[in-house]
C-alpha positions in Angstrom: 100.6 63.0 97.2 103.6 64.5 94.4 107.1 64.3 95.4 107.8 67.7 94.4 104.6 69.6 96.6 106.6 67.6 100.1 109.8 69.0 98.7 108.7 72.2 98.1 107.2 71.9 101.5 110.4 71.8 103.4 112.1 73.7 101.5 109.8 76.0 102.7 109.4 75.3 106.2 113.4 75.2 106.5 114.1 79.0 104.7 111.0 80.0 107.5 113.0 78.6 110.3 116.0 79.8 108.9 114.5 83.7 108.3 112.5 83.1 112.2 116.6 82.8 113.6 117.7 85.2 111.5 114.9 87.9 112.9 115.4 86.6 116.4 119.2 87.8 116.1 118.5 91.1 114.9 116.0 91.3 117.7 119.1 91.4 120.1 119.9 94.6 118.4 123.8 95.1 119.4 123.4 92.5 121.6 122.6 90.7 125.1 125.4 92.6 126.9 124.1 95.8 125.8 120.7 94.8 126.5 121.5 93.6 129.9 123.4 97.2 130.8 120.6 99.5 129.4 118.4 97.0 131.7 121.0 97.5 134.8 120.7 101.2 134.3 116.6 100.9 135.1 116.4 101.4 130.6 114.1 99.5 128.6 114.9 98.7 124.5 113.4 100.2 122.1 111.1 97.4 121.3 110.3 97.5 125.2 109.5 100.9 124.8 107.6 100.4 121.7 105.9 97.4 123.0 104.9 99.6 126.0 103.5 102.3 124.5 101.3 100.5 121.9 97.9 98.9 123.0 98.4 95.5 124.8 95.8 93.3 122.9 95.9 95.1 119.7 98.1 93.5 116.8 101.1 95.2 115.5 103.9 94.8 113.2 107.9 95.8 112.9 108.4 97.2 109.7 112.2 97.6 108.1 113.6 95.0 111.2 116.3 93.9 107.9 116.7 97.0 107.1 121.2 97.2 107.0 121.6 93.7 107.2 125.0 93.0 106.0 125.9 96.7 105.9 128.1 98.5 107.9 130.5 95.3 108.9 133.3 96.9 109.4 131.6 99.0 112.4 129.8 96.3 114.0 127.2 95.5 111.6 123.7 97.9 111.9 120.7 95.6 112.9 117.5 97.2 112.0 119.0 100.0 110.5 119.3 101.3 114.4 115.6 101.9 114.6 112.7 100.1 115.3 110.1 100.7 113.8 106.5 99.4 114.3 102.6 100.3 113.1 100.5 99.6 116.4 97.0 100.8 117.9 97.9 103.6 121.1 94.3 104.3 122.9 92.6 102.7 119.6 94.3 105.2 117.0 96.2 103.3 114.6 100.1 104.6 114.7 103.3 104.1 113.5 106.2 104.9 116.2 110.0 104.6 115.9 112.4 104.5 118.1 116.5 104.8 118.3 117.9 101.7 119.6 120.7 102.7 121.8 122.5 98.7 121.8 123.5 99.4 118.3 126.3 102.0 118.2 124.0 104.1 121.5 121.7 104.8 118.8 123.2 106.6 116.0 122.3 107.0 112.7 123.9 105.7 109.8 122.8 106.6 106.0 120.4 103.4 105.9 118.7 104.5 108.8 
């Protein structure tokens, strides 16, 4: 087997673990604490929300979830842009919904978004 194709190969597989952490993070939006109080006020997140209102089985995807990284720093950073937003099936129609999401800045909008 060449050298170069296994080193290619992890490369590879490390910058995909390293992209899978960096997509888990901005999943926490403005984080756990903010998560956990929307969730303590009987709130879901916007990808609960989103994730609820699409078709359970269907597939979907999140579209623009880098969208501001490394922007906005000096407010607290603006993961996903402060949106989410994903193309999903609702009773069979394809869609494409978005949603604010209030743990990152309660959901306002900054020029990326």
């Amino acid at each position: 087997m060449d050298i170069n194709f296994n080193k290619n190969e992890d490369h590879n597989r490390l910058l995909l673990s390293e992209l899978k952490q960096k997509l888990a993070k901005v999943k926490l939006g403005g984080g756990e604490k903010r998560i956990a109080k929307l969730h303590a006020e009987g709130k879901m997140t916007a990808r609960e929300r989103i994730d609820y209102l699409l078709d359970e089985k269907a597939k979907s995807i999140e579209i623009g979830a880098f969208t501001g990284d490394g922007m906005y720093a000096e407010h607290g950073g603006c993961p996903s842009g402060g949106v989410v937003v994903k193309i999903g099936y609702i009773k069979g129609k394809q869609c494409i919904v978005v949603a604010n999401d209030a743990t990152v800045k309660a959901g306002a909008w900054f020029p990326i978004t």
